[in-house]
N, C-alpha and C positions, 0 to 999 in steps of 0.2 A: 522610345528608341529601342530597334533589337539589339539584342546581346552582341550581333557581329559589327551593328555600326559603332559600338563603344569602343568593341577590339581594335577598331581602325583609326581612332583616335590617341587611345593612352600610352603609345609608345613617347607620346611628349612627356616633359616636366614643365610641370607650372609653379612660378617664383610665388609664393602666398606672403613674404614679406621680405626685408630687408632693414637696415642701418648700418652705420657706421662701423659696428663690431662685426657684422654676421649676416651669412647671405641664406636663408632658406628657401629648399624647393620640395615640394610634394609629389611623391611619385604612387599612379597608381600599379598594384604589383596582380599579374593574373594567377599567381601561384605562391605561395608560401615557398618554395624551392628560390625564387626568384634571390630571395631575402637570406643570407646565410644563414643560419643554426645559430651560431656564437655571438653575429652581433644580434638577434631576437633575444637569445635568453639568456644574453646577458646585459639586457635592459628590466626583466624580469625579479619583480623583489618579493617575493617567495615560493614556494613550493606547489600551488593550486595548479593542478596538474594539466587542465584543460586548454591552457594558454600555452603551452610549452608547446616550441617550434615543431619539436616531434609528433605532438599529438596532433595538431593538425596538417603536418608533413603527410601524417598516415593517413586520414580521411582522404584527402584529395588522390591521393598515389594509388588507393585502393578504390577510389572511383564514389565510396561515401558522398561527397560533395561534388559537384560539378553539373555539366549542361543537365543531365538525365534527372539528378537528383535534384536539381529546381534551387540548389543551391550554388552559386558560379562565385567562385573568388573576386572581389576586387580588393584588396587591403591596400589600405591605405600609409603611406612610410612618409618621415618627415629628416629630410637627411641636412645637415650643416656642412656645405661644401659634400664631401661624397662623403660624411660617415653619417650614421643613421643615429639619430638624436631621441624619438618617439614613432610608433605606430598602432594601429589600430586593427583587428580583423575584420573585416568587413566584406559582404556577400550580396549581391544581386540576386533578386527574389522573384519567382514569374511565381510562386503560391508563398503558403503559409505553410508547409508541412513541416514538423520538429523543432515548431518555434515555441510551443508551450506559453504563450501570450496571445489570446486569439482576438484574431483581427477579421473573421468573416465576414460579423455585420457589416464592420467599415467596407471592406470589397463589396460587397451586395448594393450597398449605398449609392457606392459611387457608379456601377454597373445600372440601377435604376436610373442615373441619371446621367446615361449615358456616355459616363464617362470612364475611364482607365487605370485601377487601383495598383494593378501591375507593368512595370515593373516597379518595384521598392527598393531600398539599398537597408540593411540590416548588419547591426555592427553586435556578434553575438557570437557563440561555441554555438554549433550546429548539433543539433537534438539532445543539447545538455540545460536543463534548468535549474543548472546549480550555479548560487550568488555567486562573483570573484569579481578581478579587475578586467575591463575590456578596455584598456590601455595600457601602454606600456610606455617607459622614458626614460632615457639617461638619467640615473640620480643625481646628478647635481644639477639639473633641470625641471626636475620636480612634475606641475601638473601645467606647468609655463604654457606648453604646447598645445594645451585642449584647446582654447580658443580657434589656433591655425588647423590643427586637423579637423575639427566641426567644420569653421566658415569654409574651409577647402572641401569639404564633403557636402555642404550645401551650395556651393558654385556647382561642383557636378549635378548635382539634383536640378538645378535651372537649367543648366546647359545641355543636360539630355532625357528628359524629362519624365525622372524619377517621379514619384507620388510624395512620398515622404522616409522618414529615415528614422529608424527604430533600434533602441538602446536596451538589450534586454539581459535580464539580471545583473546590471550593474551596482559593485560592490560601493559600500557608504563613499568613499572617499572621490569615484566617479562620480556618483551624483551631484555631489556638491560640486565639483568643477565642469560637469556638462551640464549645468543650468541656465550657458548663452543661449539666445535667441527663444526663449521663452519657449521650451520644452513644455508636452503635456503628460506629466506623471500616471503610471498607474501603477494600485498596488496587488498583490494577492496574499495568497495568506496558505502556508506549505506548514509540513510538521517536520520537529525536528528533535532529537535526544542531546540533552546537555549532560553530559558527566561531571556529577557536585565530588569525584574523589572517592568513588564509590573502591571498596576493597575488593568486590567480589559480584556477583551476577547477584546472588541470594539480597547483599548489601541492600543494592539499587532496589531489590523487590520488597524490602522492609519501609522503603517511602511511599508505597504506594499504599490505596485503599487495600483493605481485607480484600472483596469481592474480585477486584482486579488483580491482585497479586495471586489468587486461588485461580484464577481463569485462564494466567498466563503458567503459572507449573502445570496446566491439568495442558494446557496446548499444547506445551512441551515433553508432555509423558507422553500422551500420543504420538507425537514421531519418533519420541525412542521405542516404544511397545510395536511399532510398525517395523521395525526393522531397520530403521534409516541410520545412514550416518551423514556428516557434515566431515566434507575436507576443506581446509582454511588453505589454501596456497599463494602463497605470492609469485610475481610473475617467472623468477628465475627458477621457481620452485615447479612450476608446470611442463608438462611433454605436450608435443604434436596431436597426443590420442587426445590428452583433458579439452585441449581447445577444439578438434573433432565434435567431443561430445556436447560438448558447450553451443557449438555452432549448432547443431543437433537440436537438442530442446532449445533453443533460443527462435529459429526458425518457424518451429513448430507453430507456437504460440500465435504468429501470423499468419501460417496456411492455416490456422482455424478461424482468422478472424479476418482472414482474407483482405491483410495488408501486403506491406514490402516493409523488410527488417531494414534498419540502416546502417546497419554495418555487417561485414562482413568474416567472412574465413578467414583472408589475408591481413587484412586490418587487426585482427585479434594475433594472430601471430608476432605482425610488427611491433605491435607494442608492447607484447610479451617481452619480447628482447628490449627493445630500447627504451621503455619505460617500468623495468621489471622491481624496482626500489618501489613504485607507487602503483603498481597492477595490482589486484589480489582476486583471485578467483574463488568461488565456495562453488562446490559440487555436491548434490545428495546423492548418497551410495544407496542402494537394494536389490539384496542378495548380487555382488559385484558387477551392479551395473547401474551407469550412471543415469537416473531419472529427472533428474532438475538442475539447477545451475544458475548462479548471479556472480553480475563481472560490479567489482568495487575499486573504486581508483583511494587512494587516501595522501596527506600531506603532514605538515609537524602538528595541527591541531585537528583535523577534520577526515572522517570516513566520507567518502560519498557512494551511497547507492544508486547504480545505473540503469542495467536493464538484467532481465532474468528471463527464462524459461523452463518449463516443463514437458515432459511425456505422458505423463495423466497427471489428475487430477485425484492430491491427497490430503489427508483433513487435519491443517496445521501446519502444514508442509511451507506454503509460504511465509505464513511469519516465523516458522521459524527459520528457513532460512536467508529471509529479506530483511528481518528485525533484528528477533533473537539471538542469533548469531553476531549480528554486527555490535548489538550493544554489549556481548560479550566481548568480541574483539577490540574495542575500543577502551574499557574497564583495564583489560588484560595487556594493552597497548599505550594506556594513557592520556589516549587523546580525547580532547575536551568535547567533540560536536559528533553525531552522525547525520546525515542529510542525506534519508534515503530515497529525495526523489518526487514527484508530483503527485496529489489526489491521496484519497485516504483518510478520511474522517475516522476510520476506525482503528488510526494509528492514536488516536488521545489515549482509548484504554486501555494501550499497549507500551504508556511510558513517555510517549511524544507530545510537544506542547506547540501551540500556531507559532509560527516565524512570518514576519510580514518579508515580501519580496517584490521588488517595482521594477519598472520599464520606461524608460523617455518615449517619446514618441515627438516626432518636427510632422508638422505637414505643411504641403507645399502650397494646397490650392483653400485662399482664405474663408471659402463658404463652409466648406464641408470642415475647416480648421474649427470654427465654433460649433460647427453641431456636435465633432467629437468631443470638445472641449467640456459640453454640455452632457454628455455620454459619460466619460471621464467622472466627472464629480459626483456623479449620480451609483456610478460606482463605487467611487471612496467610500461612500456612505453606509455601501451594502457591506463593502466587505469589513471596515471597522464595525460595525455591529455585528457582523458573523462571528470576526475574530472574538470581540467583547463577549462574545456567547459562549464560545467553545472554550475558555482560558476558565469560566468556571468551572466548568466541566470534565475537566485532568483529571488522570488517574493517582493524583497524587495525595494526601494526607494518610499518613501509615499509620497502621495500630495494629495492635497485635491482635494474631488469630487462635 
């Protein structure tokens, strides 16, 4: 079904249960605006920035998400009488772009045979593949609700005839409560910095191998011997010009690779301001001017690493400013994880250890349900033994040099 015949449908509410105590209805919402601020994030039980009303206020408002971007709002809300109880973010998909869970084969599959892998419904943060919660619920409601926002998000997949409906980096406690209707799991396997209480950068670098710990000072003397500096700013801490220049090399990065950046000038602004406790920008300085650039969101325990760009091309430059720097900010900050982001095997020798990461997946149509199912498993397999390979493989056992 297209986009505009759905439009023409969801000004209904549809009752998804009822008893004696409590009547619920499920609304679907075309905007996050739809949905107040206060009562979204204050269903919200901690800090993971991603989920906050704001944050995806600004995608949509700044155009990040929508028709063009192949990403269309439908969220789904579950209200008791007219207050909102639980909801879910969720997005209508004509591709796969900025989903970091790739599902091309299955589209190709189903296009070989004819038939229609798009549209999909996907319940995710839009080009972020960072773990958290993809639900949200009144706490004294707990995870009560999963059951009705699934089977109501799979009524709509019958009724206008989604493919299937994809659960991507959902945090542990999602999983275990969207495991109705016999989901097909997959995992992958990211890297990630734990801080064991480390005092100091040097600390953290006495657990590491001799080799590795020699490889990572000699990285980082060359971008100080280069002239470089590192500005750490948080978002209230940034001007008009920093995000200028940010947008600037970030840009760049895609007109050489001859993509489209997903976010934008104004996007970066808004959340400057309205997210400026959890923004944090790093900018590399040479000879006073700015050359490279990485935007980092953070919460009570966790950094996370987003997106970066550059002007040229400098030797060191990005780990120290994608890595290096963060696991310094994190030491110096306290907080326990950094998660900077997808791909990268050559973050083991730099400190980082595999993190396993999954994705639900329903499909709607049962033939092609077992062949992915069959796909699926064969997966698991690969990527526990990649993980099992690489976990020997850390940069870790320290000894002196």
């Amino acid at each position: 079904m297209t986009s505009s015949g759905f439009i023409a449908q969801t000004s209904m509410s549809e009752q998804t249960a009822k008893n004696e105590t409590e009547k619920l209805t499920v609304q679907i919402h075309q905007g996050i605006d739809e949905i107040p601020s206060g009562d979204w994030d204050g269903m919200l039980k901690d800090g993971y920035p991603f989920l906050k009303h704001r944050y995806l206020a600004a995608m949509e408002r700044h155009q990040c998400v929508g028709q063009e971007a192949g990403w269309i709002p439908r969220h789904v809300a579950l209200y008791e009488k007219s207050e909102l109880v639980a909801a879910m973010p969720l997005y209508e998909k004509h591709n796969s772009w900025g989903e970091f869970v790739f599902d091309h084969v299955w589209a190709d599959a189903y296009h070989r045979h004819g038939q229609q892998y798009y549209p999909k419904l996907v319940n995710a943060i839009p080009f972020t593949p960072a773990t958290g919660p993809r639900m949200i619920s009144r706490r004294d409601r707990g995870f009560r609700d999963a059951p009705i926002l699934l089977n109501a998000i799979h009524s709509i997949m019958n009724r206008y005839g989604y493919s299937s409906l994809h659960c991507l980096f959902p945090d542990q406690d999602d999983r275990r409560h969207f495991g109705i209707n016999d989901p097909l799991v997959r995992s992958d396997c990211h890297f990630q910095w734990h801080n064991q209480g480390y005092a100091s950068f040097d600390s953290f670098l006495d657990e590491l191998k001799s080799k590795k710990r020699k490889n990572i000072r000699q990285e980082r003397r060359k971008v100080s011997e280069a002239g470089l500096s590192i500005r750490w700013l948080a978002g209230h801490q940034t001007t008009s010009r920093d995000w200028h220049d940010f947008h600037e090399v970030y840009t760049r990065i895609y007109q050489r690779k001859y993509g489209m950046p997903a976010f934008n000038l104004e996007f970066f602004l808004e959340i400057a301001d309205t997210m400026s406790d959890q923004v944090i920008l790093a900018l590399a300085d040479h000879r006073q001017s700015v050359i490279a650039g990485a935007l980092l969101y953070r919460d009570e325990q966790t950094l996370y690493g987003r997106i970066w760009g550059t002007r040229q091309r400098m030797n060191s430059l990005h780990f120290e400013l994608c890595y290096y720097a963060g696991i310094d900010y994190c030491i110096r900050e306290g907080l326990a994880r950094f998660d900077p982001g997808v791909q990268g095997e050559h973050k083991i020798a730099r400190g980082f250890v595999p993190a396993q990461t999954h994705s639900l997946h329903w499909i709607a149509s049962q033939p092609f349900r077992q062949a992915i199912r069959d796909f699926v498993e064969r997966e698991q397999r690969s990527v526990r033994n990649y993980m099992d390979h690489v976990d020997g493989h850390t940069a870790y056992g320290g000894q002196t040099s």
